[in-house]
N, C-alpha and C positions, 0 to 999 in steps of 0.2 A: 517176448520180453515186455514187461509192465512199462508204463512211463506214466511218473506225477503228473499234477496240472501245473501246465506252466503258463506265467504271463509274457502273453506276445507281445511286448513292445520293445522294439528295438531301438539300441542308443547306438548310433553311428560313431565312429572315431574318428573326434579331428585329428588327423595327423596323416600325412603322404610324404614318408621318407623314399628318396630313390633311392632301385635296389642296390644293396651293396653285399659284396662276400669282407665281413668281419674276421679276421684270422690271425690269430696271434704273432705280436712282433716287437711290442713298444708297452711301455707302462703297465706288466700284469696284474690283476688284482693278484694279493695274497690266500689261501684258502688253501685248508688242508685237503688232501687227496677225497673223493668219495669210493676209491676203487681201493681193495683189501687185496696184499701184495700175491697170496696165493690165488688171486682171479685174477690179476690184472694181462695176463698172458691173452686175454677174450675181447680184449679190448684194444681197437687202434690205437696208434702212435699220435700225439697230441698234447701239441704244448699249453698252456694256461692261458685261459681268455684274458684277452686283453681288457681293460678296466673299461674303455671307450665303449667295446662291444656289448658290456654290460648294462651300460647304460642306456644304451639305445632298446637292448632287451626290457627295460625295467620301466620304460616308458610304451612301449608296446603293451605289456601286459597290464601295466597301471590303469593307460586307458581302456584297455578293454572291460564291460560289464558282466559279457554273456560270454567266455570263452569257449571255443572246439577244439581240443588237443587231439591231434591223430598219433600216437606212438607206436615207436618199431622196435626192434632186435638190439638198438644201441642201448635201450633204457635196461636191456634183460643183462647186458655185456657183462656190466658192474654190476650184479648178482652171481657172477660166473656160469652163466649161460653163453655159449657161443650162440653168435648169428654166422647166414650165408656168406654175405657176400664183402665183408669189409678186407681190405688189403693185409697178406701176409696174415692173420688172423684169424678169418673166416674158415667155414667150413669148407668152402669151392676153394680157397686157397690152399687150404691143409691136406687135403685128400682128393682124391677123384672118385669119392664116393658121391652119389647125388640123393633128394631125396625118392619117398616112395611116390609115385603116382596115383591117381584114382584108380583106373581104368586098370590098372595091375593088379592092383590090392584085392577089386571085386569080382576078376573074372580069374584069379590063380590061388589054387588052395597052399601051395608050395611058398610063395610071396606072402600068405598071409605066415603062412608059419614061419617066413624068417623074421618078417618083421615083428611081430607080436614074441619072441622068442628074445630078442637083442628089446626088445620096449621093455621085456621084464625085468631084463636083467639092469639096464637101466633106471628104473623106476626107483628104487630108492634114493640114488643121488639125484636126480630131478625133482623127486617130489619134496625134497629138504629145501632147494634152495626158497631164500627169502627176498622179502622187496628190500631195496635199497634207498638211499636220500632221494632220487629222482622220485619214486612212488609213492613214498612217503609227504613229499612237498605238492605233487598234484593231487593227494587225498586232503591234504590241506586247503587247498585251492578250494575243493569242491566244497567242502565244509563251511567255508567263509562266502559262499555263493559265488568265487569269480569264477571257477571253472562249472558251464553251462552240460557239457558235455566230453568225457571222453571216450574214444574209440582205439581198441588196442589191436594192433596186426600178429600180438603174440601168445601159445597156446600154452601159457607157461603159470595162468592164474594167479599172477606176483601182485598186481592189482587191486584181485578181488581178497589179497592177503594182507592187503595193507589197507584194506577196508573201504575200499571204491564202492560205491553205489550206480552213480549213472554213470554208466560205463557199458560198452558193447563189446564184446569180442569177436570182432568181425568173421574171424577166421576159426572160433569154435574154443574149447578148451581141453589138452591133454588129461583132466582131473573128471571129464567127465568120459563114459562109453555110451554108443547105441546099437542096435541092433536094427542090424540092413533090412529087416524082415518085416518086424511087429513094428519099429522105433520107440521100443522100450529104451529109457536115458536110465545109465545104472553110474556108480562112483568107480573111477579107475581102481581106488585103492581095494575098492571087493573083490574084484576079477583079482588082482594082484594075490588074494588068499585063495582064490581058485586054483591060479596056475600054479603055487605050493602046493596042494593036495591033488594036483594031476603028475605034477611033475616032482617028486619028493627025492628022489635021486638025482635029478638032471642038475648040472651047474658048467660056468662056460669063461673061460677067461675072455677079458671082454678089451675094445681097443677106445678110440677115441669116442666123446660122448657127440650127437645132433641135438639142433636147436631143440625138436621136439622131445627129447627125450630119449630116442632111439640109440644104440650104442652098434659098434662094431665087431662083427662074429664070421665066421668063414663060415661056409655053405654047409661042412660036414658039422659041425659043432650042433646046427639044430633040429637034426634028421630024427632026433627022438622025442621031439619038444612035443608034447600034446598041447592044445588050443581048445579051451572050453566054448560052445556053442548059447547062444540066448535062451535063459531058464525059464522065459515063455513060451516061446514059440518055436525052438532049434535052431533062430537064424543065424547069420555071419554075426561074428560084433566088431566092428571098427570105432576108433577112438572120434568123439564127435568135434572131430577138427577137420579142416576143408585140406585135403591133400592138393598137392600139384595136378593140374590138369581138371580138378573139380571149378565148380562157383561157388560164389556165397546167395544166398538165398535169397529172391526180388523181395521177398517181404523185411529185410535186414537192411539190403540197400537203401529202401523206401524208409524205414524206417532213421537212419543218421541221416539222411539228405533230408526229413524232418527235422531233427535236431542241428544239422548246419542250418537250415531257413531260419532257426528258433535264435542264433547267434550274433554275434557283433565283430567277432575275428578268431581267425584260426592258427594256432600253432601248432608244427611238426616237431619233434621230439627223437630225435635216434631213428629216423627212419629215412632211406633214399626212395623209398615210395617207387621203387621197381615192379612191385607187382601191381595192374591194372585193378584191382580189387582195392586199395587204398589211394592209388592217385587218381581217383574219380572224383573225388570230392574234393580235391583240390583244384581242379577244372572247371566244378560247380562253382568254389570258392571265387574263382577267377570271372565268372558270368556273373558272378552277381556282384562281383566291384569290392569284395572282401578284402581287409587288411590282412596280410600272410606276413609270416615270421615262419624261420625256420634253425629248429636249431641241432647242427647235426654234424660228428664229422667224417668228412669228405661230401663231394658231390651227392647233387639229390635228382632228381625225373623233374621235381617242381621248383628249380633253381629260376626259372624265369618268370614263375609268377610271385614269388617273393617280393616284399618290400625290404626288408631283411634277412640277412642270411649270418648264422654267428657259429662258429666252431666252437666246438668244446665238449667235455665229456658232460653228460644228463648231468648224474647226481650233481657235480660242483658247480655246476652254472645256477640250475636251479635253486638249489640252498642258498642262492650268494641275492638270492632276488627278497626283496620286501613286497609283503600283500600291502596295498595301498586302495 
């Protein structure tokens, strides 16, 4: 990944609020919903930020010059995307399905075929959904120079659809594929006209949708599913997003712990930063004496290094903020 030339000077923030958890109870702001009634089932329970917590949000980011946003699964919610792990909501809630693993994927040709079988079937309603007011306001951000850098935990490409630029995708993107073999990078949506013309009669009534795209299908359903092979080289092709049990790449990590150095404070966004691939850098954050906000709801991993902590859903909090 490319990176402009940027000027190293950093503006410290005066301000050291003690941490607090913000959560709604007394004087809400008013604001209409950013969640549309047929997705709001993907999204926790959550009453309206409170006006106070707004405000404390709004002097965080004001002062910031050089922002890092780490965002997670809450920001995809209200696009109707489910995440993992949120209460009564989530995926680990809703089912006892879990996701796929590395280590499964590349050593079982059986495993590849269910999964790629239930991704296809999948794939058209994943690959419609759109960014929401949350993505939309951090492309703003970026545009107007306050947002320095963000970093997204999800492989849903909403982002880069609402026109992000410096932006990493920590964890890879469902929109792109590679092949295990050569590392030829090809477009999901090609292979997607492959698996039609291998598979021109197969079809499969499908159950609940995964974050990634993945849908739900019984074992016998994809006994017939053919799996096209890398048109270079015959290798595997797995979707270039970091499955369970893999890493992200030392030159990716190297790479945002660059862009945290380049900063002035950090905000989380829809994420509890459970998986050790995003709450490293808030650790980093924490070493080097960074202002944290965090804005999410339910608990997070980085509840303690926070100076701030504010409930509430992305889109409506976000939209309720002024660039200053």
């Amino acid at each position: 990944m490319g990176c402009a030339c940027f000027n190293h000077r950093f503006v410290p923030l005066q301000m050291k609020l003690p941490w607090r958890v913000l959560t709604p109870h007394t004087a809400p702001a008013r604001r209409s919903s950013s969640v549309h009634a047929g997705i709001s089932k993907f999204v926790p329970a959550c009453s309206t930020t409170e006006a106070q917590s707004l405000e404390l949000l709004q002097d965080f980011v004001s002062r910031a010059r050089r922002l890092f946003v780490i965002g997670g699964a809450g920001l995809s919610t209200e696009s109707g995307i489910p995440d993992y792990r949120s209460e009564r909501v989530g995926l680990y809630a809703r089912t006892d399905r879990r996701p796929m693993q590395h280590a499964e994927f590349v050593r079982c040709a059986k495993s590849r075929q269910r999964y790629w079988a239930r991704n296809f079937v999948g794939w058209p309603q994943f690959s419609s959904h759109q960014p929401n007011f949350a993505h939309r306001v951090l492309q703003r951000w970026e545009e107007t120079g306050k947002l320095h850098w963000l970093v997204t935990q999800n492989v849903d490409a909403l982002h880069s659809k609402a026109g992000q630029r410096q932006l990493t995708e920590l964890h890879g993107c469902a929109h792109r594929v590679m092949c295990l073999g050569c590392g030829a990078i090809s477009a999901r949506e090609a292979l997607q006209r492959r698996f039609v013309s291998l598979n021109p009669d197969w079809s499969a009534q499908s159950g609940a949708t995964a974050p990634d795209g993945d849908v739900f299908l019984e074992d016998e359903q994809v006994l017939n599913f053919r799996v096209p092979s890398c048109e270079d080289c015959g290798g595997i092709l797995k979707p270039e997003v970091t499955f369970f049990g893999d890493s992200v790449t030392k030159a990716t990590v190297q790479f945002v712990h660059d862009r945290l150095a380049e900063s002035d404070a950090v905000l989380v966004v829809g994420s509890s930063l459970q998986v050790y691939s995003g709450y490293r850098f808030l650790l980093a954050a924490g070493d080097r004496k960074m202002p944290v906000a965090i804005l999410n709801i339910g608990p997070t991993r980085a509840d303690h290094l926070a100076e701030l902590k504010v409930s509430g859903r992305c889109g409506e909090v976000l939209s309720a903020l002024r660039l200053v």
